[in-house]
C-alpha positions in Angstrom: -108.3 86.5 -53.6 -110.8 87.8 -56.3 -110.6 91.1 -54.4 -107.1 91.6 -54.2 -106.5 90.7 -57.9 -109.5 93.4 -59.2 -107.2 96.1 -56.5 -104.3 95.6 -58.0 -105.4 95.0 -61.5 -103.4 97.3 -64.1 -104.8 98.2 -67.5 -102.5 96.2 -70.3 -103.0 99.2 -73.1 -101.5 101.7 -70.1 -98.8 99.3 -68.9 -97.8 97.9 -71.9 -94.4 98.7 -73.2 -93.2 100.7 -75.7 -90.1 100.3 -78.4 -88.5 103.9 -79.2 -85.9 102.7 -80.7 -84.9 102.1 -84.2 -86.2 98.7 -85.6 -84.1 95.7 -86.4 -84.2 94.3 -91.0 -83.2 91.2 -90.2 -82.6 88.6 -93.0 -85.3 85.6 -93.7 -84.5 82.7 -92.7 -83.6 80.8 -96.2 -80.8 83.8 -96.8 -79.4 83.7 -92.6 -79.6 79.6 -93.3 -77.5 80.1 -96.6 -75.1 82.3 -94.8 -73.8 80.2 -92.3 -73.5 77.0 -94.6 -71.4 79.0 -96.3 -69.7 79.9 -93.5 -69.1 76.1 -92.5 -68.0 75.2 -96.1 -65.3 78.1 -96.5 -64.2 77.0 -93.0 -64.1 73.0 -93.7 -62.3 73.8 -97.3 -59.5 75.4 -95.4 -56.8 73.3 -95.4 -54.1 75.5 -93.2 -56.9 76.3 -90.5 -57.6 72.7 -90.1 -53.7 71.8 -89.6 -53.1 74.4 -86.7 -56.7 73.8 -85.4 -55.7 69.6 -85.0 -52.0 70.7 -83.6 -53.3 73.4 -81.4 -51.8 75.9 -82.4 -55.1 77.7 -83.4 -54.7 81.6 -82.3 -58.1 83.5 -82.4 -58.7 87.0 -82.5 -60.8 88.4 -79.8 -61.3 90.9 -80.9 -62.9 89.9 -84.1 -65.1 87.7 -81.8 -65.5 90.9 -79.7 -66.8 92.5 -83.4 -68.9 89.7 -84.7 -70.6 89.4 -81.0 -72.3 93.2 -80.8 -72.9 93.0 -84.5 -75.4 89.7 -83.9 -76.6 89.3 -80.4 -74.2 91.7 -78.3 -76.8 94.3 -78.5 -79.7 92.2 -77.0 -78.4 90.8 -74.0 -77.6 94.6 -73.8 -81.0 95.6 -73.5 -82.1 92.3 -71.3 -79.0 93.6 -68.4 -80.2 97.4 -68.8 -83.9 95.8 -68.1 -82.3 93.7 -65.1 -80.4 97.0 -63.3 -83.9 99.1 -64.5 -82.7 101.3 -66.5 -85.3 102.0 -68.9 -87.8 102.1 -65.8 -85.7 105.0 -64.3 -84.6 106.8 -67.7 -87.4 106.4 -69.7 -90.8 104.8 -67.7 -92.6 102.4 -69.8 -90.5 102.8 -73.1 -87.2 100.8 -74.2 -84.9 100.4 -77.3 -82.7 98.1 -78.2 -79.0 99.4 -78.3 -77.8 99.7 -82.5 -74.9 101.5 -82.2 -72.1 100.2 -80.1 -70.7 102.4 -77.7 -67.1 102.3 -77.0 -66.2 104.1 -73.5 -63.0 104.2 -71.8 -61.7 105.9 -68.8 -57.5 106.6 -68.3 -56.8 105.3 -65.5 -52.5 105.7 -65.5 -50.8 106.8 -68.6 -51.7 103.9 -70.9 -53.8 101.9 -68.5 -57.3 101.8 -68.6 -60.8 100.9 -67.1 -63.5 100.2 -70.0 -67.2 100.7 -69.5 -68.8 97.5 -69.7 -72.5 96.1 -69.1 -73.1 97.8 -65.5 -69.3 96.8 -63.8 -67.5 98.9 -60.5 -65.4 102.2 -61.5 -64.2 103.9 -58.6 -64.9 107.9 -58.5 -61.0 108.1 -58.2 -61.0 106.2 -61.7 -63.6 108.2 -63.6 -62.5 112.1 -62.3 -61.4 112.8 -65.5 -63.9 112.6 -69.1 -63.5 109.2 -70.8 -62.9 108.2 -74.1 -66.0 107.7 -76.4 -65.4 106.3 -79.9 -68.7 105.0 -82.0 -69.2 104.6 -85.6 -71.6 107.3 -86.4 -71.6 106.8 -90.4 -73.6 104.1 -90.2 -77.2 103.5 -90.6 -79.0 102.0 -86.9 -81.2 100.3 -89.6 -79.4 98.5 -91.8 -75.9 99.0 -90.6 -74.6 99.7 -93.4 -72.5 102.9 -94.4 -74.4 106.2 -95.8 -72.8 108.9 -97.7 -74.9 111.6 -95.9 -73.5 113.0 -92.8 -74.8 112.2 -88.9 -75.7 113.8 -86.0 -75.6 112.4 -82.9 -75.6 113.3 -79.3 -74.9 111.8 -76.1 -76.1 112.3 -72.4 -74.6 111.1 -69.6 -76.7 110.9 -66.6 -77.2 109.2 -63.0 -80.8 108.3 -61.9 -79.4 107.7 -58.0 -78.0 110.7 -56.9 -80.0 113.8 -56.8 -80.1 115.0 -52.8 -83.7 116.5 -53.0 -86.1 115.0 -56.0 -85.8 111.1 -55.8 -87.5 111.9 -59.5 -85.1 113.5 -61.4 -81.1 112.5 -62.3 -78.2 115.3 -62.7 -76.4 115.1 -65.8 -73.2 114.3 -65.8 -72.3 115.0 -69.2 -73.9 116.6 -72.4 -72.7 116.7 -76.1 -74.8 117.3 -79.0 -74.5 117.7 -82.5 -71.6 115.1 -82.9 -70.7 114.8 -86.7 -70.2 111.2 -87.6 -69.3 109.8 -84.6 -66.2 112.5 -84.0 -67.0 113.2 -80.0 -63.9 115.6 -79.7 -66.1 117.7 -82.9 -69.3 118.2 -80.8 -71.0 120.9 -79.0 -70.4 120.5 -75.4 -73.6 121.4 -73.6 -72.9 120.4 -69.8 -69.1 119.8 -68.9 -68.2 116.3 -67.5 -68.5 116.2 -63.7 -67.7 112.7 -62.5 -70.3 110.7 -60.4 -69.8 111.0 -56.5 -71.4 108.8 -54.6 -72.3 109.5 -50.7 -70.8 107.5 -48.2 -73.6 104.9 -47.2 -75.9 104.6 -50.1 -74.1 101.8 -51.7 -73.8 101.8 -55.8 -75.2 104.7 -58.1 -75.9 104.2 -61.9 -73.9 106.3 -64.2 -75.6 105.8 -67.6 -75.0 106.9 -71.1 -77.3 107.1 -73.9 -76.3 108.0 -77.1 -79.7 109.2 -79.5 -79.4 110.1 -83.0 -80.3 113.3 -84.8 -82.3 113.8 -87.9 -80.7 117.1 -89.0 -78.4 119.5 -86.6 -80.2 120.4 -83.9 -80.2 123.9 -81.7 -80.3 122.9 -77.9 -78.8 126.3 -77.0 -81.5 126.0 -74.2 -79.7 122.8 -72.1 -76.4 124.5 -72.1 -74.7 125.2 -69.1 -72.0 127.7 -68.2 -68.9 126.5 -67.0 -69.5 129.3 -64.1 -72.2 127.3 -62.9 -70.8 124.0 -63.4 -70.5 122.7 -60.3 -73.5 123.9 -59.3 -75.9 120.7 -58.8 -79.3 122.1 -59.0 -78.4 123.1 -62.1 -77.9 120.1 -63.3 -81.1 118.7 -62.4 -82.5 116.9 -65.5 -85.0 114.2 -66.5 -84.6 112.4 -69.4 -88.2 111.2 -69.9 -88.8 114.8 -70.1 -85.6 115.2 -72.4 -87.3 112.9 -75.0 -90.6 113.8 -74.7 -89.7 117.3 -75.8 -87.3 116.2 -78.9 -88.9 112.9 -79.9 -89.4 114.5 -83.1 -86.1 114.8 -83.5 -83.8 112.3 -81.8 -84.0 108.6 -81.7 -82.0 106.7 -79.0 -79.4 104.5 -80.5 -76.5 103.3 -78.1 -76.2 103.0 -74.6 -73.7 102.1 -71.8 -73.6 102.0 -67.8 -71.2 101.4 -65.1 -71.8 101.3 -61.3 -70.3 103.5 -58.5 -69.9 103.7 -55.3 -67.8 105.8 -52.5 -64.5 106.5 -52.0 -61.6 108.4 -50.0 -61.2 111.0 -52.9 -64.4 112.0 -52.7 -63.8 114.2 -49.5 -62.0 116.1 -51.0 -64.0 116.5 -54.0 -67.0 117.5 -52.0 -65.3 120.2 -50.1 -63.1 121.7 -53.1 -65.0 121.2 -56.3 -68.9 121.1 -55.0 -68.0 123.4 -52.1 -70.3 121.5 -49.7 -70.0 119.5 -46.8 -69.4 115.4 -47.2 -72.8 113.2 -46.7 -72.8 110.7 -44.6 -75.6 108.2 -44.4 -75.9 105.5 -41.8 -78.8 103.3 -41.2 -80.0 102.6 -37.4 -81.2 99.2 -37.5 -83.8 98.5 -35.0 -83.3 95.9 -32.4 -84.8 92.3 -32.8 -88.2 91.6 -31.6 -88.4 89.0 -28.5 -91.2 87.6 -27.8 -92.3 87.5 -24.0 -89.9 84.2 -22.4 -91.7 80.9 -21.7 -91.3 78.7 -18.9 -91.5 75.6 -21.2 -90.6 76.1 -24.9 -91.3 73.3 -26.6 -89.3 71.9 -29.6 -86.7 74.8 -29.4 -82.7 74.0 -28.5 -82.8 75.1 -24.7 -79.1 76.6 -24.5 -80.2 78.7 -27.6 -83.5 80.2 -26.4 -81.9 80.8 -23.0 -79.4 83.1 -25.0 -81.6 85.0 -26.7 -82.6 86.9 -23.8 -79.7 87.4 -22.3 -77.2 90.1 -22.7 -75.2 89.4 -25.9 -72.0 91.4 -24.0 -72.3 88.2 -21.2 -72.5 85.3 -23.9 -69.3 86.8 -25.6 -67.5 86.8 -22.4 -68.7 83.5 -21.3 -67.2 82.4 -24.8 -63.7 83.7 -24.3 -63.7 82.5 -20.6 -64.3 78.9 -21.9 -61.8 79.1 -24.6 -58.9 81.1 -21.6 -59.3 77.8 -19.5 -58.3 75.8 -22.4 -55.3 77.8 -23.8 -51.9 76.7 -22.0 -49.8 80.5 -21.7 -47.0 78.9 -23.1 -48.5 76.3 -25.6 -51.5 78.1 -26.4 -55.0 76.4 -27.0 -55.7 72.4 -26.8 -55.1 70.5 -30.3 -58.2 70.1 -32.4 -59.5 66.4 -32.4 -58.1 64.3 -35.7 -61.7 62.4 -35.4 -64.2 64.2 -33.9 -67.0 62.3 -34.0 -65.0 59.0 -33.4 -65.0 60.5 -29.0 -68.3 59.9 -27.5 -69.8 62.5 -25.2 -71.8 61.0 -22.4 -73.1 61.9 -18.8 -74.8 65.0 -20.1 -77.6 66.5 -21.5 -78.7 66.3 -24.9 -78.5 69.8 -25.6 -75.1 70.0 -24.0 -74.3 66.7 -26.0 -75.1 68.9 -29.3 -73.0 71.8 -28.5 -70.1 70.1 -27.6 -70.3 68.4 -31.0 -70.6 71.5 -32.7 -67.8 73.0 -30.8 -65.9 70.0 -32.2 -66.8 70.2 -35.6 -66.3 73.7 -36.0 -69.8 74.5 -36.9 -72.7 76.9 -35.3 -72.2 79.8 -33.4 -68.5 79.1 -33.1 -67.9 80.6 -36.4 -69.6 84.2 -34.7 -66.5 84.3 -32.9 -63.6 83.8 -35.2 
């Protein structure tokens, strides 16, 4: 044991982990304590909220709570579900942040209808083909979150960590817009054009992840940009954001993030034939057959019916299944009527393993359900 643990022993100072983000003034506890009594006396002085609140006829705004719930601990539990989908371990390696700025991201689905970005939930390919809509207050300070007179910069990266064909290691960025002036993303310098994620067929979900950073002074990153030419040109799009930050960590400061999952759908045939020009991925997985081990004449302490089975051919236990059930189905009436009581019959003259399978034929329960 002594072994194992020195072999697999990690060094805390290299696997420790590191906040990049901006840090959090919070209040001392006297002032937060004063706040919210406050808060309860303006509340339990107000006569009118008190009448509707004891008639029920209390309306509350969600959206306020919505507001009040990313200003105080929205933002954390933020950071606790990018931990739980590894996020930070893909993006970003040993380092975090905690999200400041919330980020507001919305895709049109139909003319008026849409499908927000929430902590990590399903948008189809079909509903994200098209650029959402991103709306953050970028006049604000990550700090204090307070307003400041000076003017912003922000940008924000939109990448996927799952789905790059030949380097498990890198992401393709999906989406690249820098230099946004107070939080106006139609005002920005579009780097990389949107391309919506597309998911094979067989891999299951893939990450689409946005992280907003924010600039100390208007930055040149003439170098990233993309033509439009070349768009849809996936090695091109190869990216790495550790890298990314590692190179402007002078500069930027990661402030707001957001992620939704994807996975395949029927549009994205044609998207892979007429937008990447390449042919459709398929992936299937061969699963390899159970392992038997070599029959017994005598197991012991094993169901005999059941161990019999298992080395027979599953083809001949299906049709021995529907054979029993054909005797018992009438042509005209169709199968016998389930017992009201089951248990309440008793079963005797056989086996006890036949004894247990009857009863679990009964009951509904077992290998029964395999066939339904």
């Amino acid at each position: 044991m002594c072994n194992k643990i020195k072999e697999n022993a990690k060094d805390p100072e290299l696997t420790a982990r590191v906040n990049i983000g901006f840090p959090h003034l919070k209040s001392s506890r006297s002032e937060q304590l004063k706040q919210r009594l406050t808060h309860l006396k303006a509340r339990r002085s107000n006569e009118e909220l008190e009448k509707l609140a004891r008639s029920n006829k209390l309306l509350i705004d969600l959206d306020e709570v919505q507001k009040e719930y990313r200003a105080t601990t929205g933002q954390f539990d933020l950071r606790v579900i990018a931990d739980h989908y590894g996020v930070f371990d893909d993006l970003f390696g040993l380092a975090y942040f905690v999200p400041r700025v919330a980020l507001n991201i919305q895709y049109e689905v139909e003319a008026g209808t849409f499908s927000p970005v929430y902590n990590g939930n399903v948008i189809k390919p079909a509903e994200a083909a098209n650029a959402p809509e991103v709306s953050f207050d970028g006049t604000i300070d990550p700090i204090t979150g307070k307003k400041t007179k000076e003017d912003c910069f922000w940008t924000l990266v939109a990448t996927n960590p799952d789905a790059h064909f030949t380097d498990s290691s890198s992401e393709y960025v999906h989406w690249f817009i820098s230099n946004i002036p107070n939080g106006d993303v139609k005002q920005g310098e579009v780097l990389v054009e949107y391309l919506q994620p597309f998911p094979p067929k067989g891999v299951g979900y893939q990450r689409m992840i946005f992280v907003l950073y924010k600039q100390n002074a208007k930055l040149d990153f003439s170098k990233y940009k993309l033509p439009k030419s070349e768009s849809n040109n996936l090695e091109k799009r190869t990216f790495r954001t550790l890298d990314f930050y590692r190179e402007q960590q002078e500069n930027i400061t990661p402030a707001g993030l957001a992620f939704f999952q994807s996975d395949w759908d029927t549009s994205l045939t044609k998207f892979y034939h007429n937008v990447l020009n390449i042919k459709e991925p398929i992936f299937e997985y061969d699963f390899p057959k159970p392992y038997l081990a070599d029959q017994k004449f005598f197991p012991l302490k094993q169901a005999f019916n059941l161990y019999l089975d298992r080395y027979r051919d599953p083809r001949d236990v299906n049709q021995e299944y529907l054979e029993r059930n054909l005797a018992k189905s009438h042509p005209f009436e169709g199968p016998e009527k389930p017992l009201q009581f089951p248990n309440a019959h008793p079963i005797r003259g056989v086996p006890s393993w036949l004894k247990t399978e009857i009863r679990k034929r009964r009951l509904g329960i077992g290998r029964i359900n395999d066939y339904k």
